[in-house]
C-alpha positions as a Python dict, from the first residue, in 0.01 Angstrom:
ca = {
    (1, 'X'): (0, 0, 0),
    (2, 'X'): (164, -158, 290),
    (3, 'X'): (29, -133, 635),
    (4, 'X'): (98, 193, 861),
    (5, 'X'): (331, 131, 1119),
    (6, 'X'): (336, 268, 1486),
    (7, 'X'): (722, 359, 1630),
    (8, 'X'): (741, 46, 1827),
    (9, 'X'): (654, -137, 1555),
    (10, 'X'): (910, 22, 1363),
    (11, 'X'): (1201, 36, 1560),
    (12, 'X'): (1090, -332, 1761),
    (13, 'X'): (1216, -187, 2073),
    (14, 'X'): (1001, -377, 2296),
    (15, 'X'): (947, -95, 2470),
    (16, 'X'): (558, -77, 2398),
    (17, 'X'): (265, -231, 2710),
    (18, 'X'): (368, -599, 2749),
    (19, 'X'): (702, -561, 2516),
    (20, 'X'): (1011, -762, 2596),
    (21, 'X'): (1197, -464, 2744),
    (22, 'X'): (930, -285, 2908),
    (23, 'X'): (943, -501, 3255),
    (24, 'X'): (1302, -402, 3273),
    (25, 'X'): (1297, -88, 3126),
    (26, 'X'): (911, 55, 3197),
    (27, 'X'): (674, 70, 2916),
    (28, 'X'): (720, 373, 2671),
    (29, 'X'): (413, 612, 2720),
    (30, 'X'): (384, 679, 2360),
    (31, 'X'): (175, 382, 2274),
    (32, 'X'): (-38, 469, 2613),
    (33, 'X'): (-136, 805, 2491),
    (34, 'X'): (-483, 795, 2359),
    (35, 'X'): (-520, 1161, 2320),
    (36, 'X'): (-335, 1098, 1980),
    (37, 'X'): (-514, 785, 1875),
    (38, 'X'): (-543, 799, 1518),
    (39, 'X'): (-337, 1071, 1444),
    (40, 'X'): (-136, 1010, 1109),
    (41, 'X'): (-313, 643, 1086),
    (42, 'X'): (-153, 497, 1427),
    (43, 'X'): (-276, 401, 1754),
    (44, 'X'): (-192, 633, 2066),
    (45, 'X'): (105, 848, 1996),
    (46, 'X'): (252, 556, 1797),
    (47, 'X'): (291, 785, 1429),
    (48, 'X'): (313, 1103, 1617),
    (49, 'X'): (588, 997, 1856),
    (50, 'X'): (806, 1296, 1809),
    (51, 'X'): (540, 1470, 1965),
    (52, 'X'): (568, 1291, 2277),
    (53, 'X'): (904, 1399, 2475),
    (54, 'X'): (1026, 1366, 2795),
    (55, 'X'): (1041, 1673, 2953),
    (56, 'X'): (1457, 1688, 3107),
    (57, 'X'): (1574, 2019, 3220),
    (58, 'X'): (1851, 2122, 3062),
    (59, 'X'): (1837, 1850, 2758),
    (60, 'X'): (1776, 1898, 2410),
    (61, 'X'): (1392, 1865, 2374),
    (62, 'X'): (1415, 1684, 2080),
    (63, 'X'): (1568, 1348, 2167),
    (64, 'X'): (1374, 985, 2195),
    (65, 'X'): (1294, 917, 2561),
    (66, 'X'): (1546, 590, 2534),
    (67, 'X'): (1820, 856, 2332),
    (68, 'X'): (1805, 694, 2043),
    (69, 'X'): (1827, 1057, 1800),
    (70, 'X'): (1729, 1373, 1738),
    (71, 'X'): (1381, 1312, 1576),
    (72, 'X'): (1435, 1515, 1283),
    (73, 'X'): (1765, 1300, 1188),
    (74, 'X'): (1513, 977, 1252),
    (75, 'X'): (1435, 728, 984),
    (76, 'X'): (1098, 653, 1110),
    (77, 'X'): (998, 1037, 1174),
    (78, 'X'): (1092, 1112, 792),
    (79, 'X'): (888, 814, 688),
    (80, 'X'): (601, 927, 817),
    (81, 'X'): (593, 1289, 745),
    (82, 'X'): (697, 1126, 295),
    (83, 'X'): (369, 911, 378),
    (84, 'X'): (143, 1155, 517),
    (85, 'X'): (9, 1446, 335),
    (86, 'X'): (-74, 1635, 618),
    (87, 'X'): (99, 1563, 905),
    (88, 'X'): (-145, 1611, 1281),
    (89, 'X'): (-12, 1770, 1549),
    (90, 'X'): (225, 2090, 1573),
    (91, 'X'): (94, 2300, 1835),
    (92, 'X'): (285, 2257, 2199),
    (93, 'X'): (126, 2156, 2514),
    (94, 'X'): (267, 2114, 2869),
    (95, 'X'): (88, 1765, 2972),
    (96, 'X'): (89, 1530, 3308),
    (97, 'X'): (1, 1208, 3245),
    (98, 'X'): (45, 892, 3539),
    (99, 'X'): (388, 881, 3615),
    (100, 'X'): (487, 1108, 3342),
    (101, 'X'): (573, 1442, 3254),
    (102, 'X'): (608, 1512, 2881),
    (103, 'X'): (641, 1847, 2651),
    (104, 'X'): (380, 1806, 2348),
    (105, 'X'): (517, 1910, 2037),
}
């Protein structure tokens, strides 16, 4: 079985602490969030990412903080939930974090 990939791993955005775009672009909090460590194999938020949103009044909830996609059109979100048998995390939380103020799905 091949190893479990986080998002930024994934997509290579560069987007993660230290990444090539984060200096230019500021570092994605998903891999920052330690709250999900672990959840569905990954480290921080990294295979739970689509429970990590930006919270934008007005915008669809549902949409990668750089606007890639809706996550459940997303190639990465689908290949988690096909390799996980249960998938962690479904309950929503309102949550402050830094700089950051994200919905929890």
């Amino acid at each position: 079985m091949s190893r479990k990939l986080n998002c930024w791993e994934y997509r290579n955005c560069g987007m993660e602490p230290g990444g090539i775009f984060s200096e230019i672009h500021g570092a994605c909090p998903v891999p920052q969030m330690m709250k999900f460590d672990g959840a569905n194999g990954g480290r921080g938020a990294g295979r739970a990412c689509w429970m990590v949103m930006n919270k934008v009044s007005g915008k669809d909830p549902f949409i990668c903080r750089h606007k890639r996609e809706s996550c459940i059109h997303c190639d990465f979100y689908r290949r988690v939930h096909s390799e996980e048998e249960t998938i962690v995390l479904t309950e929503p939380v309102e949550e402050a974090e830094g700089n950051y103020k994200f919905t929890i799905y």
